[in-house]
C-alpha positions in Angstrom: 38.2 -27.7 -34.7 41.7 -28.7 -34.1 44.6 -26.2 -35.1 47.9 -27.4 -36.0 51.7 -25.8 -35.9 52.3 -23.8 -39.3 48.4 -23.3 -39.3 47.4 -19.7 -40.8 44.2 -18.6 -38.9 42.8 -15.7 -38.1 42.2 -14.9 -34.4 39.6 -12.5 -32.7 40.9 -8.8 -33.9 44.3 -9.7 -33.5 43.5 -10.7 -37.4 45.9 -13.1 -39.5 48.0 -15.2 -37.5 50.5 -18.1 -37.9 50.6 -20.6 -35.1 54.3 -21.0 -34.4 54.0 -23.7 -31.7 52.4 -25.0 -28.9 53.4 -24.9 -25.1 52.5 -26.0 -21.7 52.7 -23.4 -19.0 52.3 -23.9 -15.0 49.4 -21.7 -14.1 48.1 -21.7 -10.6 49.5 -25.5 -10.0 47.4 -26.4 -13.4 49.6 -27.5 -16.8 47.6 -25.5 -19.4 48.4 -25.9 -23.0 48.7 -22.8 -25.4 48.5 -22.3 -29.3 51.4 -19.8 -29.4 50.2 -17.4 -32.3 52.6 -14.8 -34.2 50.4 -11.7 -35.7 51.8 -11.8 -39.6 51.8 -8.2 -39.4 53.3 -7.9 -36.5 56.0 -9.9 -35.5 56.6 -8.3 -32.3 53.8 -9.3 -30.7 52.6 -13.1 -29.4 49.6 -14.3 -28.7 49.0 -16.8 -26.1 45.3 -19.1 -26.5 44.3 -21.4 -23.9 44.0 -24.9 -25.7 41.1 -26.1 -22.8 39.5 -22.5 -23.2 36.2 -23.1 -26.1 35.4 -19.2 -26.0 39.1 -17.9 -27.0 39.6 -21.0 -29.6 36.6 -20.4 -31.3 37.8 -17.0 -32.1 40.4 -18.8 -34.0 39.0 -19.1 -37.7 40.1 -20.6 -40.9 41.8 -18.4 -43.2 39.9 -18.0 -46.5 40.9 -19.4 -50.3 41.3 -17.2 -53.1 38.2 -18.8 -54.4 36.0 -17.7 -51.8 37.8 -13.8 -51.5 37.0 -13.2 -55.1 33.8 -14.7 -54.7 33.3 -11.9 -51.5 34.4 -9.3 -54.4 32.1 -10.2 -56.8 29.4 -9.8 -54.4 30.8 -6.6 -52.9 28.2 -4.1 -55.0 25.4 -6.2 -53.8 25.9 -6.0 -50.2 23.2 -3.8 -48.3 24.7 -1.0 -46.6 23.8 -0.9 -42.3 24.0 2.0 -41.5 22.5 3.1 -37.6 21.4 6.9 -37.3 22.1 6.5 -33.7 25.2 6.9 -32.9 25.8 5.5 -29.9 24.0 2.5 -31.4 25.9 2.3 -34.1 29.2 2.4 -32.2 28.0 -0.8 -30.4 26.5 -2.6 -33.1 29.6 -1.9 -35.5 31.8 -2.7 -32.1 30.0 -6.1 -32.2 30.5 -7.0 -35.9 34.4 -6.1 -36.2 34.8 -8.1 -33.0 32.6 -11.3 -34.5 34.5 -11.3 -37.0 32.3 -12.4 -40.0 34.4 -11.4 -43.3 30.3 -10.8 -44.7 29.5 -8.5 -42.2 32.4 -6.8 -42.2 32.4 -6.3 -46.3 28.7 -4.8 -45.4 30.4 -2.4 -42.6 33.5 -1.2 -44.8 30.8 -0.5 -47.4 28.5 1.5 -45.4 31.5 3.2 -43.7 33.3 4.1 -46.9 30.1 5.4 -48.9 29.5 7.4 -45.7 32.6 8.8 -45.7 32.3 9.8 -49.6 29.3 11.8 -48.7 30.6 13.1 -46.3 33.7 14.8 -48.2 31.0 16.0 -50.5 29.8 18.0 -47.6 33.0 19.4 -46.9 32.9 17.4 -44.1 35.2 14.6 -42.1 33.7 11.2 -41.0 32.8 10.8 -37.1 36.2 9.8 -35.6 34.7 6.7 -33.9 33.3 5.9 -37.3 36.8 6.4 -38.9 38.4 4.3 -36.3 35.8 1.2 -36.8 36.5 1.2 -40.1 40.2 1.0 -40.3 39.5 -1.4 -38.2 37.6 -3.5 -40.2 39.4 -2.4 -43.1 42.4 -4.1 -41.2 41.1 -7.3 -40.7 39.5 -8.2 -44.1 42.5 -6.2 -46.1 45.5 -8.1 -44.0 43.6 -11.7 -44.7 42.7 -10.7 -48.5 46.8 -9.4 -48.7 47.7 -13.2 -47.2 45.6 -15.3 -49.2 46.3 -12.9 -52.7 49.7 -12.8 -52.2 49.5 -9.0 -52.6 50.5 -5.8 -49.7 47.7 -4.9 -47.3 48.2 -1.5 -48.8 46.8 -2.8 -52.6 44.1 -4.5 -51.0 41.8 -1.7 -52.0 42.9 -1.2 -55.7 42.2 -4.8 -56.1 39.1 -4.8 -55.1 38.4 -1.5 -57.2 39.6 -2.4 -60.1 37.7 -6.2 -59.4 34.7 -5.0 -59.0 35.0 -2.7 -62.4 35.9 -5.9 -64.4 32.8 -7.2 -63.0 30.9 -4.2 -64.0 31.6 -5.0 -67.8 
């Protein structure tokens, strides 16, 4: 798939990005052309993809429609939790699905994570810091894409879907 300038995409865990232009650069005697992406959420950073390169453009995905997000809501309650007992396995496995990418997956993760974490408090206790940290992860890429495409702040992200999925309830 062929990205154009002013595109919105969302590229590897870099998350929502606009592509601002493209631009040849002399690299080892080669011209090799770049998508020159600008993180929405942070404008102080640039990210240069390799037009010739399959692996790194295929981490470039289509950003969402409303449509499909509130769809992803509605079916929020549904999704089966995954959570991995082993905990070196699950650092790996969750690793793997933040870095894929796939808004499903991640939905399943943040789910998993978040109930986790709820029982967790319950115990008077804190959630594994490598378990924290893979789910603000997630949390950031799904959130900063749902904030885009709703025209809303990352930070309300949750509440929406809260108070979405209790409309839905009724």
């Amino acid at each position: 798939m062929r990205f154009g300038v002013g595109d919105t995409v969302l590229y590897g865990t870099q998350g929502v990005c606009r592509i601002e232009r493209t631009e040849k650069q002399r690299v080892r005697g080669n011209d090799i052309e770049y998508y020159v992406l600008c993180p929405v959420y942070n404008e102080n950073s640039t990210v240069f993809v390799p037009m010739q390169n399959d692996a790194l453009v295929s981490k470039m995905r289509s950003i969402l429609s409303a449509e499909d997000i509130y769809e992803m809501i509605r079916s929020m309650p549904e999704e089966d939790t995954i959570w991995i007992d082993d905990e070196n396995q699950r650092k790996l496995s969750y690793q793997q699905l933040i870095n894929e990418g796939d808004r499903k997956k991640l939905v399943q993760l943040i789910k998993t994570l978040y109930l986790h974490k709820l029982s967790q408090e319950k115990k008077g206790r804190k959630l594994h810091q490598s378990d924290e940290s893979m789910l603000k992860q997630a949390e950031k890429l799904l959130y900063d894409e749902f904030a885009l495409v709703l025209n809303i702040q990352p930070e309300e992200v949750l509440p929406f879907i809260m108070e979405q999925v209790e409309i839905t309830k009724k």
